[in-house]
N, C-alpha and C positions, 0 to 999 in steps of 0.2 A: 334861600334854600338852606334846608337842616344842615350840617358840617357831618364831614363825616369823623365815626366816633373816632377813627386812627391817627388823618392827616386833617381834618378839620382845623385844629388851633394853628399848625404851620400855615397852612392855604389862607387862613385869616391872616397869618402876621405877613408872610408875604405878599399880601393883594393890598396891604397897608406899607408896604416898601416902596417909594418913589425913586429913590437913589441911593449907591450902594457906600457903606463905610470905606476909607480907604485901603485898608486892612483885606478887607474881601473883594476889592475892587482891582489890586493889583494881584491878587492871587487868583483872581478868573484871568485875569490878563496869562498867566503863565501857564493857566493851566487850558485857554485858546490857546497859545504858541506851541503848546507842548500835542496838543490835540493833534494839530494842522501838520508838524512836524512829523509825527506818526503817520497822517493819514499818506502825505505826499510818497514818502519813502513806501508804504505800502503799495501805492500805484505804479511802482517799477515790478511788482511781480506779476507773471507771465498771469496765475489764475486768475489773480485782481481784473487785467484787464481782459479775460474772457469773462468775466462774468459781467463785465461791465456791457459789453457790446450783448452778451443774452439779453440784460435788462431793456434795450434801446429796442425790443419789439412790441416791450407793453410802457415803455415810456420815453417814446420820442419825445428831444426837445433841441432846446439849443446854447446850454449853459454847458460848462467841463469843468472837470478842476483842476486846475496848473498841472503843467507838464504831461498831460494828457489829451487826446482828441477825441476822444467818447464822447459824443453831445448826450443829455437827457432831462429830461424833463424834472422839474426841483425833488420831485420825491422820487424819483429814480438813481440822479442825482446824490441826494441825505444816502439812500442806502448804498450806492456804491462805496460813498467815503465811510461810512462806517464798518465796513467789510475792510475798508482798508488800514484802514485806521488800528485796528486791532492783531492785523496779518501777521508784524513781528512784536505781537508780543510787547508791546511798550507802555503801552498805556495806559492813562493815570490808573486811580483806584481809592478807595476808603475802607478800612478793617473793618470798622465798626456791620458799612453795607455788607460788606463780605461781595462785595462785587466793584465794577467802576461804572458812577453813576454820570457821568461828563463822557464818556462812551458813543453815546448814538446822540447826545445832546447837539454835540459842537458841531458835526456835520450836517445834522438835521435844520440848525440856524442859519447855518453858511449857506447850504445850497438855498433856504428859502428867501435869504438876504439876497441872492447872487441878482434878480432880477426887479429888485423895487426895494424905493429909498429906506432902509430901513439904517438906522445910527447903529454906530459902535455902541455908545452906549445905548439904547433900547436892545440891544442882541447880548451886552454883558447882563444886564438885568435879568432877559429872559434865561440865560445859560446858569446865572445863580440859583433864580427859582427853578429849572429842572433839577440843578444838582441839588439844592435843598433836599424837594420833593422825592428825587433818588435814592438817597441818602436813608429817609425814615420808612419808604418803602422797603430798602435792602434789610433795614432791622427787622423788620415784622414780616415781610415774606421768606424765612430761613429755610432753604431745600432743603429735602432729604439727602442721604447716599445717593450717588446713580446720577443727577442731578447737574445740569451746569448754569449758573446764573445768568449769562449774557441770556438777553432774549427776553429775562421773565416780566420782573418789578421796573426794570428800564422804561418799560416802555409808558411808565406811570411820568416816569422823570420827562422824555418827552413829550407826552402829551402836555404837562401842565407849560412846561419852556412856549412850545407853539403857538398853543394855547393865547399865551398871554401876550406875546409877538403878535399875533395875527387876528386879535379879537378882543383883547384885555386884558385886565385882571379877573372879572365877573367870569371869565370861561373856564377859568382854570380848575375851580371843583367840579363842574360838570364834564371835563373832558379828563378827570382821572376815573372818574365814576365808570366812563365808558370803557377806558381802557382795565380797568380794576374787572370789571365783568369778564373778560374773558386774555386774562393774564398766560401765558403760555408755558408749559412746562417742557422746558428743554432739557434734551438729554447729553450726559457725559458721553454715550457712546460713540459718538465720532472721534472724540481724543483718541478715545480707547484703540479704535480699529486705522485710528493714521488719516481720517478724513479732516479736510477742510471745510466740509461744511460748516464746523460751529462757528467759522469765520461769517456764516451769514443771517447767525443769529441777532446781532445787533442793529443787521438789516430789517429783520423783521420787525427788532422794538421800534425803527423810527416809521417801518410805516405803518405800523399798528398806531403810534402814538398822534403820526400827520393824521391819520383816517378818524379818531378819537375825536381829537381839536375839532377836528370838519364837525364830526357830530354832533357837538357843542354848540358851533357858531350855528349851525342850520336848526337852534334849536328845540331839539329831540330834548323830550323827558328823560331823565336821567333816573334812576335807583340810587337807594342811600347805602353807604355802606357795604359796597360793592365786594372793597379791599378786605372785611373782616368776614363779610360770608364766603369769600373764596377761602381764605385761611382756617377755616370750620371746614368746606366741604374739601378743600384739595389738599390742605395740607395737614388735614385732622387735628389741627391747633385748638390749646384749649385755653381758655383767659385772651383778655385784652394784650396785644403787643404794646411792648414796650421799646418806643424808639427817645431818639434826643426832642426835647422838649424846642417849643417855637421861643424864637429868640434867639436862639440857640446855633451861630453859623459853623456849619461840620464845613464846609470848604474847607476851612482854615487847617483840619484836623486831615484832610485828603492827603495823597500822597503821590508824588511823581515820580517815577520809575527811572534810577541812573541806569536798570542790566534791562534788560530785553528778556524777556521770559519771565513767567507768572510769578507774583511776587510773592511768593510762599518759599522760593528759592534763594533769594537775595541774601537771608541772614546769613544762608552756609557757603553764595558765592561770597559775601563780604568777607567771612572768616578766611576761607582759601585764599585769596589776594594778599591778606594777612598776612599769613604762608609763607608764602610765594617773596615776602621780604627777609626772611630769616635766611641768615649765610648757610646754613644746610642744607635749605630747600634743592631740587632739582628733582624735576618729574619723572626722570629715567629710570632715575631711585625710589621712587615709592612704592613700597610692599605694600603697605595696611591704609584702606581712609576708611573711618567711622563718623558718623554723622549724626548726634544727638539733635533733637529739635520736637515744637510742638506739634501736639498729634495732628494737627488739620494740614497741615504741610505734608504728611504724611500722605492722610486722605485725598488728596487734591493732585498730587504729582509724584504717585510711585509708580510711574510707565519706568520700567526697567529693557534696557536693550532695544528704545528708540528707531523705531528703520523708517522716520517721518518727521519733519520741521518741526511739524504742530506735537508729537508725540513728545522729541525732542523738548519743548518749550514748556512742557507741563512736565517733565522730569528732574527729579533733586537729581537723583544719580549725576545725570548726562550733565547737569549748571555746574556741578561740583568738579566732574572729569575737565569738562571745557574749561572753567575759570582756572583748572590747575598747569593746565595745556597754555592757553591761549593769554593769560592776564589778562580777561577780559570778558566781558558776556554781551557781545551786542548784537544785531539783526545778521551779520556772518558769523557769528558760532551754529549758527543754522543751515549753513550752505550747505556742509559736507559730514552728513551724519555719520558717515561708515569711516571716519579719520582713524586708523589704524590706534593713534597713541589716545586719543580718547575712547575709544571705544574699549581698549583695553585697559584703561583706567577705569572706566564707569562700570567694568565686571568688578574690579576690587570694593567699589566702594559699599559699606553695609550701612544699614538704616534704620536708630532706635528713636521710637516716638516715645518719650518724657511726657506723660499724662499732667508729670509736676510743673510745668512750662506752660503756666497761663499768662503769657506774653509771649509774642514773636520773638523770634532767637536762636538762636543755632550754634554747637561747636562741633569743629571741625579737629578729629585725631588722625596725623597721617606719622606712620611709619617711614621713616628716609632714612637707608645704609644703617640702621640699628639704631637710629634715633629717633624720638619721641618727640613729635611738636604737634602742640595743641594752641589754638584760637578760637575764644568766643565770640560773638557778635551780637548786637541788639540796638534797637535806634539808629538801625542806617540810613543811608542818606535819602529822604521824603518821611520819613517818621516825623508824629510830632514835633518831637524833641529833636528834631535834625533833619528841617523841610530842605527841600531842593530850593536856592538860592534865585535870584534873577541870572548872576552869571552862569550857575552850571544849567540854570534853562535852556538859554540861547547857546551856550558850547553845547549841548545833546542838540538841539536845533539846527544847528550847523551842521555838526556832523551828520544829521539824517535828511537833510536838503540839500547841501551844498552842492553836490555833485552834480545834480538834477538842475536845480534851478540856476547856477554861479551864484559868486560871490555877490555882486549886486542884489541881485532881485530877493538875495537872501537876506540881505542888512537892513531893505526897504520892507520886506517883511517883517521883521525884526521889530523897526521901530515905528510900526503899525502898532502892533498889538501888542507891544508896550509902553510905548507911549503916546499913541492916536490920539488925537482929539475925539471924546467923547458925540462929539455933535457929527462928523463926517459918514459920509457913506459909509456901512460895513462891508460893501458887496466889491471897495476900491482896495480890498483884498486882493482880490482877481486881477486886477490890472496889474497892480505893483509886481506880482511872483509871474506876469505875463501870458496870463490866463484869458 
């Protein structure tokens, strides 16, 4: 079959991948644990599990995921954990995609693992090659304004993972081809107006990408070039996209999220924490916070005066107010948006987008009793240059399961998915966290 002209040379080097370097082999490890961790803690929230029990009338089954009693069928299942997965906010991500392509991936494996022998390692393989494949989709599919990524180019990344899980390597260009045809353009406006729906966009990419795979294996002729004729007709793109070249593992360059809320905000909550160490700081005192940073941080999260989690979560203001409140940005700075002393801090704070700032970054100016302190930030922690660790995995891990799962079925979790024997069940997930 011709390549296609976009993702062709990757979809080659990864159908020639048998086994992964160790380099990229422990960092899908962290970034399954980091997934799982996200997803679990999402399933404690009340929508999570109403929409869970909606889905259980077009996909009865009899699989759940930890800590849950929602039965559903595997791609019922993939979409519920991806909806949750992303609820507060935590979850990985890649600059370059300009979205997170491990997103709808992890879940999507897991739920299709939960019910036949599939290995840790054949589910780390496949999770690489979706995020690969994610990865140089998110280059080349770049939204407009208006515009929200989950939902779109993901669902490329899934297909190719399932794909290759469920039928081989030989499926994997014919089931992006499928999903490339009719890629979805989702919109910002549910941020906008305080909905959670866009929480179930990533649902859509895993069952657009399961239904892709299927169309593959059963098959079906495929179109060439699917990815680049959409980028001409939808997104009146002109010239060949330019993503990272095959060979090329962006995992490595991915990033893990230490705050909860869209990482576009992280530079200016790092600096505030900053802050927050200097003997003058004290929030009671703060007259003035100015907020320099790149313009796409801008674009992406100037919800100003938050009256919504999700509106919250996509706000510099409200990460800036909270981290100067709370020392801290995690799935409860979201609890209680109407918090008097935050609320009244996130009216102070102003907002210049720096055109000059072609790198992530941020400084933070707050006014305290007539005093001036300033902190800049850049290379926090999941950056390249200052990836999230093994330890502070599993401590974020902990923290956003322990409750739910204890202490045990947390550690056995734990040293599953980072240090499992490649050869075992992946679906002895589920038993271990008591599922």
């Amino acid at each position: 079959m011709e390549a296609d002209p976009t993702l062709g040379p990757a979809v080659a080097w990864l159908a020639d991948c048998k086994s992964l370097p160790a380099d990229v082999e422990a960092k899908a490890r962290l970034l399954l644990l980091d997934t799982m961790g996200c997803l679990l803690a999402g399933l404690r929230h009340r929508e999570v599990q109403q929409f869970g029990r909606a889905l259980q009338f077009a996909f009865p089954g009899l699989s759940a995921w930890p800590t849950s009693d929602i039965a559903l069928a595997p791609a019922g299942l993939a979409a519920l954990g991806a909806a949750a997965a992303c609820w507060d906010e935590a979850c990985e991500g890649h600059s370059a995609a300009h979205g997170r392509p491990g997103l709808p991936v992890v879940p999507a494996l897991l739920a299709l693992s939960a019910g036949q022998h599939t290995t840790l390692g054949d589910l780390l393989l496949a999770l690489v090659t979706g995020y690969e494949i994610g990865v140089r989709a998110g280059e080349a599919w770049r939204i407009p304004p208006g515009w929200h990524v989950d939902g779109s180019w993901h669902s490329l990344a899934v297909s190719a993972a399932v794909a290759r899980l469920t039928g081989g390597a030989a499926l994997m260009q014919p089931a992006i081809e499928a999903a490339a045809c009719q890629i979805p353009a989702s919109l910002y406006l549910p941020i906008t107006v305080g909905s959670v729906l866009r929480n179930t966009y990533p649902a859509h990419a895993v069952l657009l990408g399961i239904m892709s795979a299927a169309a593959a294996k059963a098959g079906f002729a495929m179109p060439i070039g699917a990815l680049d004729e959409g980028r001409r007709r939808v997104l009146n793109a002109r010239g060949n996209a330019t993503t990272a070249p095959a060979g090329e593992w962006t995992i490595l360059s991915g990033y893990l999220k230490p705050f909860a809320g869209v990482r576009h905000t992280h530079y200016a909550v790092d600096a505030c924490l900053r802050l927050r160490q200097k003997p003058e700081f004290s929030p009671d005192k703060i007259t003035a916070i100015k907020v320099q940073t790149y313009p796409e941080a801008v674009q992406y999260c100037g919800n100003r005066a938050p009256r919504s989690a999700i509106q919250a979560q996509f706000s510099l203001s409200y990460a800036v107010a909270a981290a100067l409140v709370l020392g801290d940005l995690g799935p409860d700075a979201y609890t209680d948006i109407g918090d008097p002393v935050i609320t009244g801090l996130e009216r102070l704070v102003w907002i210049e987008a720096d055109p000059a700032r072609h790198k992530r970054s941020a400084t933070v100016t707050i006014g305290v009793s007539g005093n001036t302190l300033v902190e800049h930030a850049e290379n926090v922690v999941g950056d390249p240059a200052n990836p999230m660790n093994k330890d502070q995995a599993v401590a974020k891990f902990r923290r956003y399961v322990e409750s739910s799962l204890g202490p045990a079925p947390t550690k056995l979790l734990v040293d599953f998915f980072i240090d499992g024997n490649l050869t075992v069940p992946a679906r002895q997930c589920f038993a271990l966290a008591g599922g």
